[in-house]
GUZAZA-853436 format. One line per 2 residues: their letters; for each residue x, y, z of C-alpha. Coordinates in steps of 0.05 Angstrom, whole numbers, plus 5000, padded with zeros to 4 digits. Layout:
% residues N
A	X:Y:Z | ...;
***
This chain:
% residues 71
XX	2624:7203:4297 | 2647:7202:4370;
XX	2708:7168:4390 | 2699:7128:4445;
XX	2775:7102:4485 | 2765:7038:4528;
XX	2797:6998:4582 | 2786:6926:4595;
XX	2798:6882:4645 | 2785:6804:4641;
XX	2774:6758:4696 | 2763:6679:4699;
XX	2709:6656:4747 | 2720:6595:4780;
XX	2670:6546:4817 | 2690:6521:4888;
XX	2722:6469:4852 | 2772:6520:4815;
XX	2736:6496:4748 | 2730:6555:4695;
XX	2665:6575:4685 | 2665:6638:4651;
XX	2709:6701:4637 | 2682:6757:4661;
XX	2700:6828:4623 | 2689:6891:4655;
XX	2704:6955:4608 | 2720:7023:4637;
XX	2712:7094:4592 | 2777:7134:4588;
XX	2761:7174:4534 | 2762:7237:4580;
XX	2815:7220:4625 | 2854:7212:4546;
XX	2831:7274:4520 | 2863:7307:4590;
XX	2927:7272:4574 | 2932:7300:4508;
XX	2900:7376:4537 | 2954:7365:4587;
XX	3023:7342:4539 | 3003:7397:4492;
XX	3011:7459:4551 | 3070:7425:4569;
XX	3098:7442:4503 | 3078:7505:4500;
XX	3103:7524:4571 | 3171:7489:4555;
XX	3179:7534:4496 | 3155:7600:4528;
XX	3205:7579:4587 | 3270:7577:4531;
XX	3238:7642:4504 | 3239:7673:4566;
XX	3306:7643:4585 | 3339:7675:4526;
XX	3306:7740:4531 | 3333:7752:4606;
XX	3400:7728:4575 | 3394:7789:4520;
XX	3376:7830:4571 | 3435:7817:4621;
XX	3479:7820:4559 | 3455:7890:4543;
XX	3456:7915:4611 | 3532:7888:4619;
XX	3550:7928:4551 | 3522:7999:4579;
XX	3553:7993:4642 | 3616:7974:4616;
X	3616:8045:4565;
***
């Protein structure tokens, strides 16, 4: 079963009076642009993480390189 994401928008429409005559609902599919969202917040994560990793490897590494030129 397909998940299907929606997004509606109602409007009144009004004789030339201003008199209600109807509400009119238009519906727009977002499932995709949703899915991208989620596609999108879940690389974000990843890249955050592989950016500390890689922050605290060049940290080890400046570290060790301070320790042999110190001896």
């Amino acid at each position: 079963k397909k998940e299907l994401l929606l997004s509606e928008i109602y409007s009144t429409v009004f004789d030339e009076n201003g008199k209600a005559l109807k509400i009119l609902k238009i519906s727009y599919d977002i499932t995709k642009m949703k899915n991208n969202e989620a596609k999108l917040e879940k690389s974000f994560k990843i890249l955050k993480k592989e950016s500390k990793l890689n922050r605290n490897y060049k940290k080890k590494i400046k570290e060790n390189l301070e320790k042999e030129l110190k001896n």
